[in-house]
Backbone of each chain as ProteinMPNN parsed JSONL, in Angstrom:
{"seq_chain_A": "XXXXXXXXXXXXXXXXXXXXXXXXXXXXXXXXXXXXXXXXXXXXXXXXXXXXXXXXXXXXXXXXXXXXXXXXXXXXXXXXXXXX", "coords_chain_A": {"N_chain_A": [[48.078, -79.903, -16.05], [50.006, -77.617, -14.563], [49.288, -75.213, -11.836], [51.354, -72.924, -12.089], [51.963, -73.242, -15.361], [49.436, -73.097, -15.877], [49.459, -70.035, -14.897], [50.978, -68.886, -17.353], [50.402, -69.139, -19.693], [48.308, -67.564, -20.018], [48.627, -64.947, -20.494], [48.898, -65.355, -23.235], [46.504, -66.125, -24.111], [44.403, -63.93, -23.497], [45.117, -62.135, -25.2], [44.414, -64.046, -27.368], [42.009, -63.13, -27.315], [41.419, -60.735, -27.087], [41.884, -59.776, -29.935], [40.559, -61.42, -31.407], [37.94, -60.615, -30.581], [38.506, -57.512, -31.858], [38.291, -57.924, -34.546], [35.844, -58.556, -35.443], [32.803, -58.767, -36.659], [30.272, -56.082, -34.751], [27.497, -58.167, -33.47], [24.058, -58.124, -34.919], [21.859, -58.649, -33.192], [20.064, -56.163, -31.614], [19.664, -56.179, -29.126], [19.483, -54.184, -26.174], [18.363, -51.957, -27.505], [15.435, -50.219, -28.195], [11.825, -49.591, -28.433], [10.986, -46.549, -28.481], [7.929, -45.632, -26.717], [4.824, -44.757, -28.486], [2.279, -42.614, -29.673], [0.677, -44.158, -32.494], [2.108, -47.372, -32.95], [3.359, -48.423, -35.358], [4.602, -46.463, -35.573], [7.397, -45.434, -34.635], [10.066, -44.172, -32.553], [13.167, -45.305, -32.134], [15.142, -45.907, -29.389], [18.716, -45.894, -28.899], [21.808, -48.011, -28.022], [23.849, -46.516, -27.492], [22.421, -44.356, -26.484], [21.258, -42.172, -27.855], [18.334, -41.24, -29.707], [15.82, -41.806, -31.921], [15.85, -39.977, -35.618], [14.261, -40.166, -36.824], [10.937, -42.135, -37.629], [9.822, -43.9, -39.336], [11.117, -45.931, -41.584], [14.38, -44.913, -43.282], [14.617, -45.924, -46.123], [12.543, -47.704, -46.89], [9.642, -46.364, -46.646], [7.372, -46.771, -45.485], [7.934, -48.967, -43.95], [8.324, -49.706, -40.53], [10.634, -49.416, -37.98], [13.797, -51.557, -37.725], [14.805, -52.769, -34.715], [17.134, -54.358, -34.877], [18.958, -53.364, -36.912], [21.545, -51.506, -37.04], [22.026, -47.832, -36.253], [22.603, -44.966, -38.778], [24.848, -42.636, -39.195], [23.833, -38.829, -39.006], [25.611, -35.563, -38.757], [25.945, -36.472, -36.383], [23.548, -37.961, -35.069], [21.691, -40.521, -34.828], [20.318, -42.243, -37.365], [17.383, -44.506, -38.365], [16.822, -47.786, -39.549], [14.439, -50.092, -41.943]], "CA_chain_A": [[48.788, -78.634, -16.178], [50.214, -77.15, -12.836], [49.204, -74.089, -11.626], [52.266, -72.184, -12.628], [51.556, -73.33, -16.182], [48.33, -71.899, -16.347], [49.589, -68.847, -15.493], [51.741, -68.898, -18.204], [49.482, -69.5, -20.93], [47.202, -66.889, -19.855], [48.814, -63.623, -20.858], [48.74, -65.474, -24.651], [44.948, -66.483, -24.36], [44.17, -62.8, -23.32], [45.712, -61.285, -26.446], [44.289, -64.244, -28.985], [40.515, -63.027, -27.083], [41.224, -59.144, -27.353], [42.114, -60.275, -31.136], [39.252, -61.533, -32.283], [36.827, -59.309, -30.366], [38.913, -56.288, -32.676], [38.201, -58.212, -35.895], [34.105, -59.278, -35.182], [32.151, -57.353, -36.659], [29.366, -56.96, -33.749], [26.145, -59.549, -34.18], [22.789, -57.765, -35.139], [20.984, -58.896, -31.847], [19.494, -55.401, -31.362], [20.318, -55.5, -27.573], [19.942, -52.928, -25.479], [18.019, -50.903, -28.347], [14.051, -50.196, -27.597], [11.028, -48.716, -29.506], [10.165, -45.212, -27.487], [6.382, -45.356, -27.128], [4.528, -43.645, -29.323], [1.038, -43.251, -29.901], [0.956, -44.954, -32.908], [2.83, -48.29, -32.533], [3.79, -48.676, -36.028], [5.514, -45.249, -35.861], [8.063, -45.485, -33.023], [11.471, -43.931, -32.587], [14.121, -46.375, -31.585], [16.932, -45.828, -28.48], [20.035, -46.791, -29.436], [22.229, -48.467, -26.601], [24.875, -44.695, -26.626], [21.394, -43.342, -25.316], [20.367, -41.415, -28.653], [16.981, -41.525, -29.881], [16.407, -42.214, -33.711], [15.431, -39.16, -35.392], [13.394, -41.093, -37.982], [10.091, -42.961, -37.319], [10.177, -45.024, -40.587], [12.52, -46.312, -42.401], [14.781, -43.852, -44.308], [14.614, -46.382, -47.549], [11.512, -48.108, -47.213], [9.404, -45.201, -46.219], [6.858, -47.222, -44.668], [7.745, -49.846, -42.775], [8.834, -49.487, -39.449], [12.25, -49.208, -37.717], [13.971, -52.144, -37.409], [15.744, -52.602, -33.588], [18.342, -55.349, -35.193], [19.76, -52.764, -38.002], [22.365, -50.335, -36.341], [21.433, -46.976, -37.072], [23.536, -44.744, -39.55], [24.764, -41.077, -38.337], [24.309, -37.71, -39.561], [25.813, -34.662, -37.578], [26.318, -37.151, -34.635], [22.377, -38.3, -34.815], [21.315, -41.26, -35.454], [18.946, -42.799, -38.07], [16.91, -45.531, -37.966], [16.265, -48.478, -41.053], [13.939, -51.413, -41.674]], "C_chain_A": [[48.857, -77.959, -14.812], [49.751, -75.571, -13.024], [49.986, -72.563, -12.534], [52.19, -71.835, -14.726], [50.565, -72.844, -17.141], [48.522, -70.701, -16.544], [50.261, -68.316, -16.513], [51.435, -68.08, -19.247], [48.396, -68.216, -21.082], [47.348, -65.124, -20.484], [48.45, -64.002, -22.839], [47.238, -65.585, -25.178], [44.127, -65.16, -24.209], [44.284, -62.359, -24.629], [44.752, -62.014, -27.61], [42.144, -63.433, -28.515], [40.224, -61.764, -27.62], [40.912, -59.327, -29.315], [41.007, -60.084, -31.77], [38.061, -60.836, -31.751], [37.041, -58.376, -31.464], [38.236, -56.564, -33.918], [36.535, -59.079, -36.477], [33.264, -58.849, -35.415], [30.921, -57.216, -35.146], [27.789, -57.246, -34.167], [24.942, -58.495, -34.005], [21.823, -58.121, -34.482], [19.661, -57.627, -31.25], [19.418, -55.346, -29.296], [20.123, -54.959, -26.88], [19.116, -52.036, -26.263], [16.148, -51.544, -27.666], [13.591, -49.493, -28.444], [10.825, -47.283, -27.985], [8.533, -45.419, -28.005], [5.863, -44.319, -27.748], [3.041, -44.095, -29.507], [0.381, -44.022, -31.168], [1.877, -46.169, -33.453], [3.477, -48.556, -33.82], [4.824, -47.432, -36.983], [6.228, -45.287, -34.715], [9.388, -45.178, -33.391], [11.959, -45.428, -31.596], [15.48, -45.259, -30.172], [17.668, -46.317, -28.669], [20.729, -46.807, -28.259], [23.317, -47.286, -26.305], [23.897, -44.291, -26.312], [20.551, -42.473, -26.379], [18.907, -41.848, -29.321], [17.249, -41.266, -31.463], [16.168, -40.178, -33.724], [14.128, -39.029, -36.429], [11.969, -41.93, -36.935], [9.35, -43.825, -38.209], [11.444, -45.418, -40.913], [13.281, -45.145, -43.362], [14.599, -44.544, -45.827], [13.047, -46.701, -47.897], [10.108, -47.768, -46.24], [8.51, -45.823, -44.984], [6.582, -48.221, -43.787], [8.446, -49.442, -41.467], [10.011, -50.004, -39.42], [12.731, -50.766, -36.825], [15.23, -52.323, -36.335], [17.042, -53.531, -34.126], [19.632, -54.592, -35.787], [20.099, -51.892, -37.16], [22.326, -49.393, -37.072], [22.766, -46.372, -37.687], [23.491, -42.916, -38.737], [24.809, -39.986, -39.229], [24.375, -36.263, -38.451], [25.367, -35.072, -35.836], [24.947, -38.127, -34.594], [22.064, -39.288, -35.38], [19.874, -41.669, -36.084], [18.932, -44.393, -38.403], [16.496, -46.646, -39.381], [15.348, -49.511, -40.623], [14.64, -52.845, -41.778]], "O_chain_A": [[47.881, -77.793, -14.081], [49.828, -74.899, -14.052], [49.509, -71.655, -13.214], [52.304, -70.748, -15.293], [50.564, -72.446, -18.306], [48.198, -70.065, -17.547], [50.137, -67.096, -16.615], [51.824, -66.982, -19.644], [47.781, -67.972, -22.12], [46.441, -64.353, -20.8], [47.92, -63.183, -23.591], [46.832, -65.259, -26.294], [43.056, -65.198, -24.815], [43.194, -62.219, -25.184], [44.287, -61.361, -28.544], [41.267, -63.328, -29.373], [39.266, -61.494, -28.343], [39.841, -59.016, -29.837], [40.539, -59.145, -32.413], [37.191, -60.487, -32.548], [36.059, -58.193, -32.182], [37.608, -55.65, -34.452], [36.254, -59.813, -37.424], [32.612, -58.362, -34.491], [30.733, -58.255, -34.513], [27.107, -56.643, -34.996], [24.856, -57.991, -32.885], [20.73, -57.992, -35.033], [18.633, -57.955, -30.657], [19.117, -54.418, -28.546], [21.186, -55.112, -26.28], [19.04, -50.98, -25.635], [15.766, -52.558, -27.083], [14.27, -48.806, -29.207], [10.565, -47.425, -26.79], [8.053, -45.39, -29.138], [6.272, -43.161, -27.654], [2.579, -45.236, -29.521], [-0.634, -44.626, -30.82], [2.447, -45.904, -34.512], [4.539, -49.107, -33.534], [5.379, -47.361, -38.08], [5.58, -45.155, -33.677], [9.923, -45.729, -34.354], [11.398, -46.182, -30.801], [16.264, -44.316, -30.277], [17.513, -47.538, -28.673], [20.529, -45.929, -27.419], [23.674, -47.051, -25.15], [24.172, -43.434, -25.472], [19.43, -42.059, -26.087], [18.603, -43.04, -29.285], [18.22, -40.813, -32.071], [16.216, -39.362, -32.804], [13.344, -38.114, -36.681], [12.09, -42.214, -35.744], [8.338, -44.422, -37.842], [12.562, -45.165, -40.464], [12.583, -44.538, -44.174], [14.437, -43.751, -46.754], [12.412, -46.198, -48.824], [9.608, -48.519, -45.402], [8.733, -45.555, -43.803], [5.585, -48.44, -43.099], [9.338, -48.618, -41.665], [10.53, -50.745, -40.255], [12.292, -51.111, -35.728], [16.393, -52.144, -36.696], [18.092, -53.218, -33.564], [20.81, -54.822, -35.517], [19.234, -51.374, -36.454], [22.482, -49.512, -38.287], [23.857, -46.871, -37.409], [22.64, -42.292, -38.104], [25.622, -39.988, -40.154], [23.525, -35.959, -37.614], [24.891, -34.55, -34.828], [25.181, -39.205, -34.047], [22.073, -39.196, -36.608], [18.747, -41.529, -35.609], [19.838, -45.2, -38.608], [15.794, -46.126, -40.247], [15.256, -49.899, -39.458], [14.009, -53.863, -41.493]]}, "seq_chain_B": "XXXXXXXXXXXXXXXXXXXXXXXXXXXXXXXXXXXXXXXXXXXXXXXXXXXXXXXXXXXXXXXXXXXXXXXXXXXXXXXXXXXXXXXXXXXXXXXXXXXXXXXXXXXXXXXXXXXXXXXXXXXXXXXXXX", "coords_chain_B": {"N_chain_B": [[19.787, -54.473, -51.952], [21.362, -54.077, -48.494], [19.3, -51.594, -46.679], [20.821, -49.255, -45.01], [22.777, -49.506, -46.73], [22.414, -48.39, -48.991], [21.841, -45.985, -48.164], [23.684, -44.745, -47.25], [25.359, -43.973, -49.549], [23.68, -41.875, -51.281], [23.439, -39.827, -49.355], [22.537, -37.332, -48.874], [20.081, -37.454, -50.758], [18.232, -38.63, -49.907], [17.652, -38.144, -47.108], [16.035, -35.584, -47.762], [14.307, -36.524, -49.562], [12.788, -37.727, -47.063], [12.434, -36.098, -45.849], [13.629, -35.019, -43.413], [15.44, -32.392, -41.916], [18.537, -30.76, -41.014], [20.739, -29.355, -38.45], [23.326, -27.0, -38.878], [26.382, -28.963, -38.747], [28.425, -27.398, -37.466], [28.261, -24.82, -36.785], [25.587, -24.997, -34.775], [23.686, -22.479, -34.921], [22.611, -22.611, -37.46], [20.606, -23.492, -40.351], [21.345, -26.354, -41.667], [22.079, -26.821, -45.186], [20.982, -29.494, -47.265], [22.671, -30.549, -49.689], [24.816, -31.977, -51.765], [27.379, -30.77, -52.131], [27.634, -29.332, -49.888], [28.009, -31.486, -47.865], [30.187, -33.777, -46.405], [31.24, -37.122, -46.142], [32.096, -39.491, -43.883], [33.713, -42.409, -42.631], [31.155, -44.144, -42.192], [29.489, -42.389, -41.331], [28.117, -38.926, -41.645], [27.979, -35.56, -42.529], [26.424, -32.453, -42.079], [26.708, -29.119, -43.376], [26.306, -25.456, -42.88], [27.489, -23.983, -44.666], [29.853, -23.222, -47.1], [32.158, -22.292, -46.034], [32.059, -23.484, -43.09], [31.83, -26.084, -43.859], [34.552, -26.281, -44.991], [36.107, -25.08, -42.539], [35.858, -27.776, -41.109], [37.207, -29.555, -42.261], [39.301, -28.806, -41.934], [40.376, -29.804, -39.451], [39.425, -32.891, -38.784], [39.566, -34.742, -37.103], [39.445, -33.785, -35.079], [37.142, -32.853, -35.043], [35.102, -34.424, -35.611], [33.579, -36.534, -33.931], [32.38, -39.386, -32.842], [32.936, -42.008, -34.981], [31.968, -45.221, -37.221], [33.981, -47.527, -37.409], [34.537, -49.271, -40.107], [35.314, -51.676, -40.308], [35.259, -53.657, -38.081], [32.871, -52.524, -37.096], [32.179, -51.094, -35.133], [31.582, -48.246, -32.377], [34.35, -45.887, -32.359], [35.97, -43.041, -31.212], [38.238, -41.532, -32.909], [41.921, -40.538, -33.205], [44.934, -38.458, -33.187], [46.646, -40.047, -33.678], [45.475, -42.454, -35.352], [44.686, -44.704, -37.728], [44.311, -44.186, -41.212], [42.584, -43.756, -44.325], [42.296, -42.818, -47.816], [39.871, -43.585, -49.887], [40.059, -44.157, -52.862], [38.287, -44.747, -54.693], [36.155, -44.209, -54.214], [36.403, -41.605, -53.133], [35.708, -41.2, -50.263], [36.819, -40.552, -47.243], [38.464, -42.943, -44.49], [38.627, -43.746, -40.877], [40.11, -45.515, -39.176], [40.199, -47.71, -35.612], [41.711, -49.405, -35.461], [45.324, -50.733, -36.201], [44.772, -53.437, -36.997], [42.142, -53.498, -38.418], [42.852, -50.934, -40.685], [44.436, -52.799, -42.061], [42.69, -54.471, -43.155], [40.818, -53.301, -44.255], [42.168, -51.944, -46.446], [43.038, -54.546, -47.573], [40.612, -55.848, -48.633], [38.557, -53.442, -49.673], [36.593, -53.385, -51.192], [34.892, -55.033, -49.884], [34.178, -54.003, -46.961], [33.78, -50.914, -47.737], [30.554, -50.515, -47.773], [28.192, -50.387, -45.001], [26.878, -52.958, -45.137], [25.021, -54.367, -43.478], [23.189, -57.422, -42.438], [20.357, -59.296, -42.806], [18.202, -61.487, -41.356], [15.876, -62.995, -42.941], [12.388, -61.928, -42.945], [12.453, -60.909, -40.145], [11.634, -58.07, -40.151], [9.722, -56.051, -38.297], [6.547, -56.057, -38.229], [4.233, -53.522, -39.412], [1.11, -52.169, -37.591]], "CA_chain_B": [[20.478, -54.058, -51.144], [20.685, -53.235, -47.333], [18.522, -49.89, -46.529], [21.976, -48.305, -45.044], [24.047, -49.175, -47.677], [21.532, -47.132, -49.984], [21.614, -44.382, -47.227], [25.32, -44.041, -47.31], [25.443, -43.61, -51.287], [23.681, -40.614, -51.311], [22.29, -39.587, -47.4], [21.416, -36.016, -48.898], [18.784, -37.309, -51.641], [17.465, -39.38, -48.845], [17.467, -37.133, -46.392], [15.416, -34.545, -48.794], [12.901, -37.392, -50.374], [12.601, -38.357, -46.119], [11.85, -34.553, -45.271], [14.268, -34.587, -42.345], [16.29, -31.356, -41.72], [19.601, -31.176, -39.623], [21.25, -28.153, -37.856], [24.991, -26.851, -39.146], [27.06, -29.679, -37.605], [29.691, -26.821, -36.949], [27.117, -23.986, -36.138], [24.125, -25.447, -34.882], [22.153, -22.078, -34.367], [22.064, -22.249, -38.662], [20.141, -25.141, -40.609], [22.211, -27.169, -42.434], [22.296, -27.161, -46.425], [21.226, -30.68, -47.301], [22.95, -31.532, -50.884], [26.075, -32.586, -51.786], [28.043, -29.141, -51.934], [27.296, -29.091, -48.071], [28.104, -32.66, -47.571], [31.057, -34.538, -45.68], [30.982, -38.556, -45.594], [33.607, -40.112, -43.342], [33.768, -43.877, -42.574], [29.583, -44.394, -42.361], [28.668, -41.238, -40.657], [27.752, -37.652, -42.685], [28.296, -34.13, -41.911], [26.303, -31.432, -42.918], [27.059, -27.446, -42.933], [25.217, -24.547, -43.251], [28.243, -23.084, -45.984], [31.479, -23.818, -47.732], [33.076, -21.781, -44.98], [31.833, -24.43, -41.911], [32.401, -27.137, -44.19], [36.121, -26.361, -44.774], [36.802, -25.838, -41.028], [35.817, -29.314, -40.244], [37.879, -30.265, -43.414], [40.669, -28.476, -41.437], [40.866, -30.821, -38.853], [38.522, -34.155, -39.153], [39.832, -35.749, -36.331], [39.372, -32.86, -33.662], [35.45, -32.278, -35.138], [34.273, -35.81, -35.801], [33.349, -37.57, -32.546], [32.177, -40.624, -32.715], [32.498, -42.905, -35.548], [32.088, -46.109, -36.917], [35.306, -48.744, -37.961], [34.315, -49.873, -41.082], [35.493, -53.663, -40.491], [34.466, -54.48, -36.615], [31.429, -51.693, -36.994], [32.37, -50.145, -33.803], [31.842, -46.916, -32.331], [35.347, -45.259, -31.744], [36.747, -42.148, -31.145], [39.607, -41.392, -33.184], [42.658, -39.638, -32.476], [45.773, -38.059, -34.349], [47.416, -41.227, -34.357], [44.354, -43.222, -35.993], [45.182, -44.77, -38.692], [43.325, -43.708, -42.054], [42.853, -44.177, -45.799], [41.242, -41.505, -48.441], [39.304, -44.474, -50.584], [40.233, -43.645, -53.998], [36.954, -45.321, -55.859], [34.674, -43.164, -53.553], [36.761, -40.624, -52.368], [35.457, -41.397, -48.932], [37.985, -41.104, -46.007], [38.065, -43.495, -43.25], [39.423, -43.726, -40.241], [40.042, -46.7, -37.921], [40.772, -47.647, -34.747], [43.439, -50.22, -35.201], [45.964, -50.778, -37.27], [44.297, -54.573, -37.773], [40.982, -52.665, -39.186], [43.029, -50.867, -41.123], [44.839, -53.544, -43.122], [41.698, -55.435, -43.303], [39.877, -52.579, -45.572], [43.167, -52.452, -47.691], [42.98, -55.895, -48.45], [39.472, -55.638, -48.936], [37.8, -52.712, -49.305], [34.759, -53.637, -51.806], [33.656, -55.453, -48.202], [33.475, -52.892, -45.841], [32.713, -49.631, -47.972], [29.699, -49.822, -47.312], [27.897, -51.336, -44.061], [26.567, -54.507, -45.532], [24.315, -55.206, -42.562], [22.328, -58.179, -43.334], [19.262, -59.096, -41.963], [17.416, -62.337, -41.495], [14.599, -62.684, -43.457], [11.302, -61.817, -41.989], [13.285, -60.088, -39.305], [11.102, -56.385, -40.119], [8.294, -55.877, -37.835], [5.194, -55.782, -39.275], [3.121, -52.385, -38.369], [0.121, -52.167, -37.247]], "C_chain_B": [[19.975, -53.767, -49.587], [19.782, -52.132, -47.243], [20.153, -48.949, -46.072], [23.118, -48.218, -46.151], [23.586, -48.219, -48.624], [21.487, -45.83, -49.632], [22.676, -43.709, -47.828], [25.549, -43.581, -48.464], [25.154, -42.696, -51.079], [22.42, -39.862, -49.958], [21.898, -37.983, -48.027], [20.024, -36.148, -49.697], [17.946, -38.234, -50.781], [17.185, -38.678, -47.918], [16.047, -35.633, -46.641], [14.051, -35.29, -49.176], [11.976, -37.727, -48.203], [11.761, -36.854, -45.41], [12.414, -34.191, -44.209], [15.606, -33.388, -42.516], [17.477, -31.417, -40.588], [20.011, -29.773, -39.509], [22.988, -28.165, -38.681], [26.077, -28.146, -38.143], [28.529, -28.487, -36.933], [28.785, -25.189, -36.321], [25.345, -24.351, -35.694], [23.15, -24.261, -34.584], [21.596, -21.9, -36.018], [21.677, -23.236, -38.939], [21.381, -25.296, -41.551], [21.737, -27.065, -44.271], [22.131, -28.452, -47.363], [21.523, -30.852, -49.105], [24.315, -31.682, -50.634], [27.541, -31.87, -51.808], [28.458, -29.248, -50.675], [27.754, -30.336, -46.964], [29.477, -33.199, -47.19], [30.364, -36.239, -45.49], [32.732, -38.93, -44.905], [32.93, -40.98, -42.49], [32.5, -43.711, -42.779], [28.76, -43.209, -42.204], [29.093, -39.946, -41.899], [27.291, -36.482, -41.582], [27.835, -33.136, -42.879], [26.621, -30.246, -42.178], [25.866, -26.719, -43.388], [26.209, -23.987, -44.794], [29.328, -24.048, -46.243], [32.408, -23.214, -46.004], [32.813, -23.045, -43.858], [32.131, -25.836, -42.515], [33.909, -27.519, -44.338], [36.665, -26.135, -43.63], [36.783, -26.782, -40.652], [36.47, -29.526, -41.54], [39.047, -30.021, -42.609], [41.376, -29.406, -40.697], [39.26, -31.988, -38.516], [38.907, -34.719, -37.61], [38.762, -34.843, -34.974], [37.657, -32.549, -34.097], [34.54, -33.525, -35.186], [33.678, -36.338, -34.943], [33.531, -38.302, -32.935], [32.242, -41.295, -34.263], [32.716, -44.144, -36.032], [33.273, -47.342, -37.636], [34.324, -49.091, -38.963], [34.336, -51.762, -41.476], [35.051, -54.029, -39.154], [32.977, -53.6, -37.051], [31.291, -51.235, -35.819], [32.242, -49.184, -33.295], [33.291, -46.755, -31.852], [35.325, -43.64, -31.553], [38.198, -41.939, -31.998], [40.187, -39.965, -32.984], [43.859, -39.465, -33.782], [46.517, -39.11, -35.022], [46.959, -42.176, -35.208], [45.033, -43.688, -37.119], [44.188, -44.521, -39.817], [43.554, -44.167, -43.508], [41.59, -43.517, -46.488], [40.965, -42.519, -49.725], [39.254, -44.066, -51.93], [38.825, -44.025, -55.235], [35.662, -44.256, -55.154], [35.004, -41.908, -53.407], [36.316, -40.183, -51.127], [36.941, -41.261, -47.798], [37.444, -41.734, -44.878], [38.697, -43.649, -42.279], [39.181, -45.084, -39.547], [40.359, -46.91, -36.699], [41.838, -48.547, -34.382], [43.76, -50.267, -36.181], [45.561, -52.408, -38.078], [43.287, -54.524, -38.6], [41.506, -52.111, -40.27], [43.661, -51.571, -42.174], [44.207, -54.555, -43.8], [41.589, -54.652, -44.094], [40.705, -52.386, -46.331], [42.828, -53.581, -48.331], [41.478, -56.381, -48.87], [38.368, -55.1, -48.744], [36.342, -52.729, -50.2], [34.101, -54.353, -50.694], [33.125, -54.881, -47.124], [33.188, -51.61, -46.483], [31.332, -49.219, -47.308], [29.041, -51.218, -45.866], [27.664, -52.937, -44.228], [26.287, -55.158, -44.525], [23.322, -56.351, -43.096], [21.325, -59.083, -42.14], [18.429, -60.462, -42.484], [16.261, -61.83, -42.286], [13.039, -62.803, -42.608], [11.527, -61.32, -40.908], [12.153, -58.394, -39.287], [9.957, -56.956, -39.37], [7.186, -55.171, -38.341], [4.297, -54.531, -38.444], [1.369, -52.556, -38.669], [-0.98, -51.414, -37.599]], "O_chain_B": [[18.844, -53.403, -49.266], [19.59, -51.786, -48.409], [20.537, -48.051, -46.821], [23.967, -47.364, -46.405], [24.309, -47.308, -49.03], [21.234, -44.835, -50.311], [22.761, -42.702, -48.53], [26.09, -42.477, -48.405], [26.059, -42.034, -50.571], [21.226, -39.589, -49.835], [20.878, -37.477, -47.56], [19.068, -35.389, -49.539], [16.827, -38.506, -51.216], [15.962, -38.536, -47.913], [15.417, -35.0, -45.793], [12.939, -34.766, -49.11], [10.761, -37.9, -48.109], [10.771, -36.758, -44.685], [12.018, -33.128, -43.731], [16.597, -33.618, -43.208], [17.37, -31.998, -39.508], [19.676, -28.99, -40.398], [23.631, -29.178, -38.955], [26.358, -28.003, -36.953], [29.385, -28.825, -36.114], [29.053, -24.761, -35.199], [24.288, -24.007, -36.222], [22.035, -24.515, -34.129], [20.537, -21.306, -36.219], [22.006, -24.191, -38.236], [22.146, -24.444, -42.004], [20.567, -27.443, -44.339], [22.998, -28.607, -48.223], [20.587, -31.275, -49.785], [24.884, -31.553, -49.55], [28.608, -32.419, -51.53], [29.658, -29.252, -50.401], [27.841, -30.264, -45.738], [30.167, -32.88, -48.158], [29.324, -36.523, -44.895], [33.894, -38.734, -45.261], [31.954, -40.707, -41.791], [32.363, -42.972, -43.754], [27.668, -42.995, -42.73], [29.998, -39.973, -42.733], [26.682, -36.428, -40.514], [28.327, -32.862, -43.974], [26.782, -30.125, -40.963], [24.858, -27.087, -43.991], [25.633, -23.656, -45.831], [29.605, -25.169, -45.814], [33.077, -23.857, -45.196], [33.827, -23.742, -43.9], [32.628, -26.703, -41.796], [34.44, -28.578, -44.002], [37.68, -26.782, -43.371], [37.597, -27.056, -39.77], [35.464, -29.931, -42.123], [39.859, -30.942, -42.519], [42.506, -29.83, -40.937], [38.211, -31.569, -38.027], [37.908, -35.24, -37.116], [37.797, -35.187, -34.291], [37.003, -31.937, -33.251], [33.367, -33.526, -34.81], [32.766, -36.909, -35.541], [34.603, -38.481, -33.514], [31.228, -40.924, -34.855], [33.704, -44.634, -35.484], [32.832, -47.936, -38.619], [33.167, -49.201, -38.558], [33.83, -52.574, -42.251], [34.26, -54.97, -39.209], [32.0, -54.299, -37.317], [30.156, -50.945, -35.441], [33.189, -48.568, -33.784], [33.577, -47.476, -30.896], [34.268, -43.133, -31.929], [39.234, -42.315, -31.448], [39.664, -38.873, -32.761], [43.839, -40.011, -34.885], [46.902, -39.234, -36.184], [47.783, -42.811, -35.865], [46.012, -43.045, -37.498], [43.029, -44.64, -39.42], [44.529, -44.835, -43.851], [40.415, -43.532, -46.121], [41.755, -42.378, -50.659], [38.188, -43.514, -52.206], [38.625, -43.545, -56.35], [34.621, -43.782, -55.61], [34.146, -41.031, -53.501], [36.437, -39.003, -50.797], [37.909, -42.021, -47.818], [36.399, -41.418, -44.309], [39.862, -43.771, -42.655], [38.066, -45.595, -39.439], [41.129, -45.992, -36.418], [42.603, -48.535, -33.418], [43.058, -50.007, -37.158], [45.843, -52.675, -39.246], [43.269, -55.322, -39.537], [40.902, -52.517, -41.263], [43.528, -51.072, -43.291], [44.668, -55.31, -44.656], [42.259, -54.958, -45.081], [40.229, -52.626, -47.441], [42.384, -53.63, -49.478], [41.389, -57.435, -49.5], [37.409, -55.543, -48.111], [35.281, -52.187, -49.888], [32.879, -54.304, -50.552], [32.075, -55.079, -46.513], [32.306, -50.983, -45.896], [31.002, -48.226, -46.659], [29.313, -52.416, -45.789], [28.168, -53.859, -43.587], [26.824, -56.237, -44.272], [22.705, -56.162, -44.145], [21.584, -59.383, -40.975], [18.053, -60.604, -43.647], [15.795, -60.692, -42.332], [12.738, -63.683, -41.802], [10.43, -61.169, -40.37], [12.088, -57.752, -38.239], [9.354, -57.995, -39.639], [7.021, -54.019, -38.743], [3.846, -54.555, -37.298], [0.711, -52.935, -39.638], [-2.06, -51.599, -37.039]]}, "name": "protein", "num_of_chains": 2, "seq": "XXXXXXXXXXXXXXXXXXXXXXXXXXXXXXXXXXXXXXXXXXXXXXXXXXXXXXXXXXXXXXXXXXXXXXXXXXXXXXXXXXXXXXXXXXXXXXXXXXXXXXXXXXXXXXXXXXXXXXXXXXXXXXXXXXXXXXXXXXXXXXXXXXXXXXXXXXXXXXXXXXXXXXXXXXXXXXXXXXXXXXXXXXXXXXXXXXXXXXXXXXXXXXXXXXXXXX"}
């Protein structure tokens, strides 16, 4: 495939990438998210990767287990909360 | 079930059984009202007021008070705007907004899948406390 060719092709391979990024949901990796230290370790707010801090240090369902960094938190009046 | 999908159902009797308090999302120097009177859900995220009055200004305009929230089919944070596209979920009476028009024809064609988050979580995945 010549040069010219490539560039061709490339404005269509752009679009099918944007595509399926839109339609991905995104993967439960936890990422970027962190426990804030706390003096007890099995009570810990979470940072979420926009920068907010939970506002929870359990689980909102399952009162006592700790906050799991994988589960993306849920918002109320902008703030996020934290699940197991 | 998930833990958020249980949230989202009813985030004020959770909120209440959890003991956490929130500020007026439209006056924050009043507390907020936590039942269902007081209550706003739109796409995942929840809006409380201190009154009917602060609750029907952000009813006024949703777009211009909302910030951030999240697409229902990618799970994205957006921003939406006037042009957004939207849909007032007739089994919940939830409104949602999206940020594309491919999001949006996704939760048309199937919205018993994204209602609610339906994060799902390896097993053994919770960290064990200490």
């Amino acid at each position: 495939m010549s040069t010219v060719q490539r560039l061709a092709v490339l404005p269509l391979l752009m679009t099918l990438a944007l595509t399926a990024c839109q339609l991905s949901p995104a993967p439960l990796t936890g990422d970027g998210v962190f426990a804030v230290p706390a003096a007890d370790p099995g009570r810990h707010h979470l940072r979420f990767v926009d920068g907010q801090v939970s506002r929870n240090d359990t689980c909102m369902i399952k009162l006592e287990n700790g906050l799991n960094p994988k589960v993306p938190p849920m918002y109320v009046n902008g703030e996020p909360v934290g699940f197991c | 079930m998930p833990c958020p999908d249980v949230f989202v159902q009813d985030v004020p009797a959770v909120l209440n059984r959890k003991g956490l308090a929130f500020a007026c999302y439209m006056d924050p120097s009043r507390p907020a009202i936590c039942d269902s009177d007081h209550a706003v859900r739109i796409n995942y995220e929840t809006y409380l007021f201190a009154d009917g009055a602060a609750r029907e200004r952000f009813l006024g305009d949703i777009v211009g008070f909302c910030g951030m929230l999240t697409d229902p089919v990618t799970k994205r944070r957006f921003r939406p705007g006037a042009g957004s596209p939207y849909h007032e979920d007739a089994a919940t009476g939830v409104r949602y907004w999206f940020e594309s028009p491919d999001s949006f024809e996704l939760f048309l064609a199937m919205p018993e899948v994204y209602r609610l988050p339906g994060y799902k979580m390896e097993r053994g995945s919770v960290p064990p406390r200490t």
